[in-house]
C-alpha angles and dihedrals in degrees: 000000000000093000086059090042099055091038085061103056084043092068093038089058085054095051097056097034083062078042090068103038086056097053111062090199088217089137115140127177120256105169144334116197125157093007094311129102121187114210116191104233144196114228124185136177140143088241110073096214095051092066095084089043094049089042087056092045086041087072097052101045090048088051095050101049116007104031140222132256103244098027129088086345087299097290121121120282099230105061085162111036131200105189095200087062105039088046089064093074087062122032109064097301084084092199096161082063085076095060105041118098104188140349115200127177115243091193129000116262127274142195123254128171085331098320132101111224130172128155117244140197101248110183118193147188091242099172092048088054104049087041080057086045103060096032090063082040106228080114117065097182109235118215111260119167092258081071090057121104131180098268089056135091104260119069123199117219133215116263142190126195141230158171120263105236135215125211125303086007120118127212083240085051104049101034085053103055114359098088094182098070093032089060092053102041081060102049090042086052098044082048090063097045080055094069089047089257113153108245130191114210103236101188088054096055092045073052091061105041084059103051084052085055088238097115105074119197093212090061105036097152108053087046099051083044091052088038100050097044086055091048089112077228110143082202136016124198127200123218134196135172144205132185138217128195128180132147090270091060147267133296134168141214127226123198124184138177123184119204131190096249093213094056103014088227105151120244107174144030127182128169124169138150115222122234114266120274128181103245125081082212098140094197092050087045088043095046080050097065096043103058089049095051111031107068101060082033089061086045097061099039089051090048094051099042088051086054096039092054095046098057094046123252128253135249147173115224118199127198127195142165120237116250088238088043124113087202139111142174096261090046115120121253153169131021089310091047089230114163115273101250083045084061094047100041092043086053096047097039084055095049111043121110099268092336092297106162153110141216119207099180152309126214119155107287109042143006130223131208101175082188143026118163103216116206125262087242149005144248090278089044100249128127115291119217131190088256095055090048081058094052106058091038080060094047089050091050097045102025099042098028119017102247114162102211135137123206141216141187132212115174098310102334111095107199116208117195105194107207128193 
């Protein structure tokens, strides 16, 4: 009985182990879209006719047990495995045949060292097979941020997307005639809006400011640094791009950094270069790279957003007293006549996130809080920013204690000017 035992799982070894020669696992992701995802895959066989077949396998078993970039986090599919059940998508069962959609052939096979090979178009259910997959429990899900709704811990922010510039270049410059990196600031951004992340279209509202006339060449910089902190954007991440070509094909590389916008501390950092493909196509290279390198890009800046928020944001707040005005810092003020930098350090004291603050300094003419930690939301539970901190400091001046007073912001300093 042994002897049979062990003689079986002798041949069932074998058989694998010819599985997986068959199958060359050099599957990559080239979109998902409705439940489907369609990987580009190498087949190969002696038999002409078995390279489709073995292309379409090739997915599956690269899925189940190597992984692909884009899927699952990259990490393989069957985390518990059952042998008796993952061996039916490939013996004669042909179980894998019920989830596939479409293979079509990218080139026409041809013959190397005694095999045909040739790369094919495979499109899956993929959802249907990983919801098969954890019903017969050979997949435990693991926690990505596509998982992620509104009641749970992580929070994703809204984001805007740009180019990373070089020096000398504007955001209106480089989005206008540079299509390299247009065409990657819009497939990073339609990346994100895959994975149901509020984006704000930054090169429509550059658009806009200049059709207003408010966005002046001659002073690019300071227009793209004014534009972009009243994006309305919680993040913004920078892209670049650089591409390769050689006469064995093209490939990119995509490099993108993500910064609070309030701050502009960085969360997040991803480079990669995409395989080589035979095409010089800038938006498929581009769509490539994105789809290596965004999901576990989202996941840290989502991480590092929820932890920044929670722990309150900094930022400097800067008094000063108008040139005109008769005012100083130790003038009396409001309904309780306190002196002018009491009613500012009691509000402050009172408002920032558990008391976290400091105080550099007050003469005359200015006060100076180096720091002031802002809560991670407001009264009505929603995100505070720097611009809406602003805001109700401005309301208690000139509402409680008419204080005439106007505010601006500029990164994470908030400049108030105090008037008659």
């Amino acid at each position: 009985m042994n002897k049979r035992i062990l003689l079986s799982f002798l041949m069932f070894s074998a058989c694998l182990m010819v599985w997986a020669d068959d199958y060359l696992q050099v599957v990559s992701l080239l979109s998902t879209s409705g439940g489907q995802a369609t990987f580009v895959s190498a087949g190969m066989a002696a038999d002409k006719k078995e390279v489709e077949i073995n292309a379409a396998k090739s997915v599956f078993y690269t899925l189940f047990y190597q992984g692909v970039t884009g899927i699952n986090d990259g990490k393989p599919l069957v985390n518990k495995d059952n042998k008796l059940y993952t061996n039916s998508y490939f013996n004669s069962t042909g179980r894998y045949s019920f989830y596939v959609v479409s293979v079509v052939e990218a080139e026409k096979p041809k013959k190397v060292a005694g095999n045909y090979r040739a790369n094919y178009n495979v499109t899956i259910y993929i959802n249907r097979l990983i919801n098969d997959l954890t019903t017969n429990k050979v997949h435990v899900k693991n926690l990505t941020v596509d998982d992620i709704d509104e009641t749970e811990a992580l929070t994703k922010p809204t984001i805007t997307v740009v180019p990373f510039l070089k020096d000398g270049e504007s955001y209106a410059a480089v989005l206008e005639k540079d299509y390299d990196r247009r065409i990657a600031v819009s497939r990073v951004q339609n990346g994100f809006e895959s994975r149901d992340i509020t984006t704000i279209d930054f090169l429509a509202k550059l658009q806009a400011e200049k059709r207003q006339q408010h966005y002046e060449e001659n002073a690019a910089e300071s227009n793209d640094r004014s534009l972009l902190l009243s994006s309305g954007a919680d993040v913004y991440v920078t892209v670049d791009i650089q591409k390769e070509t050689s006469a064995a094909g093209a490939r990119v590389s995509l490099i993108m950094k993500a910064y609070e916008r309030v701050s502009g501390d960085v969360l997040a950092s991803k480079d990669g270069w995409t395989n080589r493909f035979r095409t010089t196509a800038t938006d498929a290279l581009c769509g490539y790279a994105v789809q290596d390198l965004l999901p576990s890009f989202l996941d840290d800046i989502c991480k590092n957003f929820t932890q920044r928020i929670s722990q309150g944001s900094r930022v400097v707040l800067r008094f000063a007293i108008d040139g005109a005005s008769t005012m100083t810092m130790s003038t009396s003020a409001g309904p309780n006549n306190y002196s002018l930098s009491n009613i500012i350090r009691q509000w402050v004291r009172k408002n920032a996130y558990k008391g976290k603050y400091h105080l550099q300094g007050i003469v005359d003419e200015s006060m100076i809080f180096d720091y002031v930690t802002i809560p991670p939301k407001d009264a009505d539970g929603l995100l505070m920013d720097a611009a809406q901190y602003a805001f109700l400091l401005e309301s208690f001046l000139k509402e409680e204690n008419n204080i005439n007073c106007s505010s601006r912001i500029e990164g994470n300093t908030i400049f108030f000017t105090i008037f008659d």
